[in-house]
C-alpha positions as CSV (number, residue, x, y, z in Angstrom):
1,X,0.0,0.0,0.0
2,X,1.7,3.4,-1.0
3,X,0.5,6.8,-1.8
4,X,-3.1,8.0,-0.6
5,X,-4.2,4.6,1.0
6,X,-1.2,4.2,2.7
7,X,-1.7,7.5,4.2
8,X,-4.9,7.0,5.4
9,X,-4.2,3.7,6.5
10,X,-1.5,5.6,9.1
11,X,-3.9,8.1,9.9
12,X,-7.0,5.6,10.3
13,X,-4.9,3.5,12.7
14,X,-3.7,6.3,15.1
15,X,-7.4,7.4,15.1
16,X,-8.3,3.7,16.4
17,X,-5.7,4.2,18.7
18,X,-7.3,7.4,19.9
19,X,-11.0,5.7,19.9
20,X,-9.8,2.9,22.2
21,X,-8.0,5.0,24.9
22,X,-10.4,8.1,25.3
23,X,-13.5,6.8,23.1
24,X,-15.2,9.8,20.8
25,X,-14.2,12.6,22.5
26,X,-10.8,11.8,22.3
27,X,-11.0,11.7,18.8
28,X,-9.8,15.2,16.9
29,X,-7.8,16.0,13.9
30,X,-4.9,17.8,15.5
31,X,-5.1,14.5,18.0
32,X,-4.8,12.4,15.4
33,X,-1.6,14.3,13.8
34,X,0.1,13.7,17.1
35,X,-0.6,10.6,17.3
36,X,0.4,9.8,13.9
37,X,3.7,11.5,14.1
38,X,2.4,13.8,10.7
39,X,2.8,17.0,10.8
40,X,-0.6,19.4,11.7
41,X,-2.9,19.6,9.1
42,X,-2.3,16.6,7.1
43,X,-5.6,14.8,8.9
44,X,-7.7,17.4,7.5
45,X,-6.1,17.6,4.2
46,X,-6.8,14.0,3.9
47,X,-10.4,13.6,5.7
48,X,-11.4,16.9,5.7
49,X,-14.5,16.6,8.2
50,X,-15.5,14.5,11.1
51,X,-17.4,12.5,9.0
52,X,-14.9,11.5,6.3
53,X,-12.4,10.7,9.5
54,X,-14.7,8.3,11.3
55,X,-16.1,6.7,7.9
56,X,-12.1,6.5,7.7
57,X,-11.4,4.6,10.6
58,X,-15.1,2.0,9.6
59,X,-13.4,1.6,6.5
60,X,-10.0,0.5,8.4
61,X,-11.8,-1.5,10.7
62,X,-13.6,-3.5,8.0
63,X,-10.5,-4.1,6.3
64,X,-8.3,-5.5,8.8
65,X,-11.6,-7.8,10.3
66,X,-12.0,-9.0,7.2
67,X,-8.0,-10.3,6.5
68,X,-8.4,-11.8,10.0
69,X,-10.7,-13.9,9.0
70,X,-9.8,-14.9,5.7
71,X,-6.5,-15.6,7.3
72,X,-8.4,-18.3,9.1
73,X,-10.5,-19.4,6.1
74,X,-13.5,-17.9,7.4
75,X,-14.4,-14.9,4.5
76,X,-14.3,-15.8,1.4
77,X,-14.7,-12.6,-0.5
78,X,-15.6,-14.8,-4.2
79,X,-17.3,-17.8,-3.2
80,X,-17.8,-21.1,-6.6
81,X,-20.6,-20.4,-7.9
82,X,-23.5,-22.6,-7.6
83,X,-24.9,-24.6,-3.8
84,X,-22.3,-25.0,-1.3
85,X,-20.7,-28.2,-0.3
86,X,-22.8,-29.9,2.6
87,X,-20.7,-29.3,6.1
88,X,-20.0,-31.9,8.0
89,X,-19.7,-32.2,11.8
90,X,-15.8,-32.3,11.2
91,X,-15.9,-28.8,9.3
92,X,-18.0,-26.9,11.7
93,X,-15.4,-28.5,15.0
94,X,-12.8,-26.7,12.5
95,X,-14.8,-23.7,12.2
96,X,-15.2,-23.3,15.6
97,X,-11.7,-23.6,16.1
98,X,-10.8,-20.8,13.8
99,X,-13.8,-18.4,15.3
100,X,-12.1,-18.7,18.5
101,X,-8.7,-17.9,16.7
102,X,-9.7,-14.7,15.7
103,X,-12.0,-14.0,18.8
104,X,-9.0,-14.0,20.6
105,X,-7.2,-12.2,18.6
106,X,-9.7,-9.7,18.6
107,X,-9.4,-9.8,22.4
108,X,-5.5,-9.2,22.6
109,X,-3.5,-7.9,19.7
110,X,-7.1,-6.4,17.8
111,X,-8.3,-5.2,21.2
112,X,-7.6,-1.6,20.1
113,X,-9.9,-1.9,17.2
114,X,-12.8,-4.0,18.7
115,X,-13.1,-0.5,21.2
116,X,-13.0,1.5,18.4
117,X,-15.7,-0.6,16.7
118,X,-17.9,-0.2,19.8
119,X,-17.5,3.7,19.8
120,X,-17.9,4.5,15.7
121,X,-21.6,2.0,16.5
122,X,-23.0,4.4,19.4
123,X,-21.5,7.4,17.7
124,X,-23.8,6.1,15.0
125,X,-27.0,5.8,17.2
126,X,-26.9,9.1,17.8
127,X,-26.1,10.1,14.2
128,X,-28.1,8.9,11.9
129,X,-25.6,9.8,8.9
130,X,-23.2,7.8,9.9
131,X,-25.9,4.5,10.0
132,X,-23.5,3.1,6.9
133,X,-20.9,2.3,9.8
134,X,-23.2,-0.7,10.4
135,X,-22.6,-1.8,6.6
136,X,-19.9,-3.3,7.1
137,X,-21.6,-6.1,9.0
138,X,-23.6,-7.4,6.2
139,X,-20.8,-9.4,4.7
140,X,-20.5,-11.0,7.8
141,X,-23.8,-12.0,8.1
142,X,-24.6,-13.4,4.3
143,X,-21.2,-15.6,5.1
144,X,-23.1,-16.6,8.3
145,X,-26.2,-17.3,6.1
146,X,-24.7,-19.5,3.6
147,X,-22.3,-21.0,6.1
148,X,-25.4,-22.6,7.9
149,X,-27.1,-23.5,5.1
150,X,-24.7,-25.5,4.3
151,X,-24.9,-26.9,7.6
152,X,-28.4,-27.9,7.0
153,X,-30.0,-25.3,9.3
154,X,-33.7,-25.0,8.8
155,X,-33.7,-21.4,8.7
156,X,-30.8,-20.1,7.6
157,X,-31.3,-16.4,7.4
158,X,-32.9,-15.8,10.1
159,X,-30.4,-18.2,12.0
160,X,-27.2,-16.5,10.4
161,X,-28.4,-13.6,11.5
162,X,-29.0,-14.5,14.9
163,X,-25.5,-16.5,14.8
164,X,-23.6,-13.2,14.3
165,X,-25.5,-11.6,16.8
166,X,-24.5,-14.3,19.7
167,X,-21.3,-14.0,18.2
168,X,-20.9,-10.2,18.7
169,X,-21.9,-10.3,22.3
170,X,-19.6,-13.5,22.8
171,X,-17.0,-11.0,22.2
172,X,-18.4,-8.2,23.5
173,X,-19.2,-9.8,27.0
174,X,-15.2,-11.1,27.4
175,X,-13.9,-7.7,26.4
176,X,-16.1,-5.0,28.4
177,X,-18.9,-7.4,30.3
178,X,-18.5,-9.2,33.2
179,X,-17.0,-12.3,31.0
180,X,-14.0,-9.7,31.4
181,X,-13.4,-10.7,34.7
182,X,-14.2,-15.0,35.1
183,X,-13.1,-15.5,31.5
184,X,-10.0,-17.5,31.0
185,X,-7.4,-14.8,30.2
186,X,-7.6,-13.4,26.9
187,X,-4.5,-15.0,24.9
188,X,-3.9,-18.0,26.9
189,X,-4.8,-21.6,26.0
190,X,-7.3,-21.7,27.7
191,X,-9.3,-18.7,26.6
192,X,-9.0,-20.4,23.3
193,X,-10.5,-23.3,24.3
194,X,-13.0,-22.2,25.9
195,X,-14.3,-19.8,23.2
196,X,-14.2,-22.8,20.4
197,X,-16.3,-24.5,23.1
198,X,-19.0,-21.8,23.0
199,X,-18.8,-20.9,18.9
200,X,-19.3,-24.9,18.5
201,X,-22.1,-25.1,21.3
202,X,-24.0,-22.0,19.3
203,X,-23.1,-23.9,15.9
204,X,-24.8,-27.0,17.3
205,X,-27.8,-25.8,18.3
206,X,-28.6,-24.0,14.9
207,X,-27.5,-26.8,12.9
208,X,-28.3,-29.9,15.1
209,X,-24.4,-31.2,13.6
């Protein structure tokens, strides 16, 4: 990445910094030139409102989900066309083995963007023109949708749906819930463990596998 994405990139990621430690108020142009070592002025030369910086930092967010999970073979932005290939019990134990992965990951190294995630979606609440921060969620569930369909869930819209929603407060209960303090430590073995144990119990009870 060079150029004007690269650039953005930089200033996107000090802006998730920014999000995480102090949530929206925290969150100014000149803060994120400090942040991003640039010199004053270049955030507003490049994302010249408020707006433009937070869809920014969405955008950011999205991206660097979205290579987490197809680093675990669970997005796959082109799927072959035509039905997909019936899932067996074996494939969902290594799907929930994956989720977990990146749960975790998402927990530790990612924490930093999951806040910032958090804080762009009640910004949005409140702000109706930035509802498209929610877009980026869709992918997620359609994936979701055709994953347990192949799974041989009854109802798999609705249940994809749903999926991602368990999934979202899974991850949002061990980060700022009271999961955040009986969990197994974010990181460890055992908070591994214990979240593919949870994605495969939810994966069961949609699918029956």
């Amino acid at each position: 990445m060079t150029g004007r994405p690269a650039r953005v990139a930089l200033l996107a990621d000090a802006a998730i910094d920014l999000l995480a430690e102090g949530g929206m108020r925290a969150l100014t142009h000149r803060a994120v030139d400090t942040r991003a070592g640039v010199p004053l002025g270049t955030t507003s030369a490049y994302l010249r409102t408020r707006q433009a910086l937070i869809e920014a930092v969405v955008r950011r967010l999205a991206d660097l989900d979205r290579a987490d999970m197809a680093d675990r073979a669970l997005l796959t932005d082109q799927p072959p066309p035509g039905p997909p290939p019936r899932l067996a019990p074996a494939d969902l134990d290594r799907l929930a083995a994956g989720s977990a992965e990146v749960l975790d990951r998402w927990l530790t190294t990612g924490r930093h963007r999951t806040l910032a995630r958090y804080a762009c979606l009640l910004e949005a609440v409140h702000r109706p023109e930035l509802r498209r921060i929610l877009e980026h969620g869709t992918v997620l569930r359609e994936q979701a949708r055709a994953l347990l369909a192949a799974a041989g869930a009854p109802d798999p819209r609705r249940q994809g749906d749903q999926f991602v929603a368990c999934i979202d407060g899974l991850l949002f209960d061990r980060l700022v819930g009271a999961g955040a303090l009986s969990a197994p430590v974010p990181g460890s073995p055992e908070s591994r463990e214990d979240l593919r144990s949870a994605v495969r119990t939810l994966l069961r009870a949609f699918t029956g596998a």
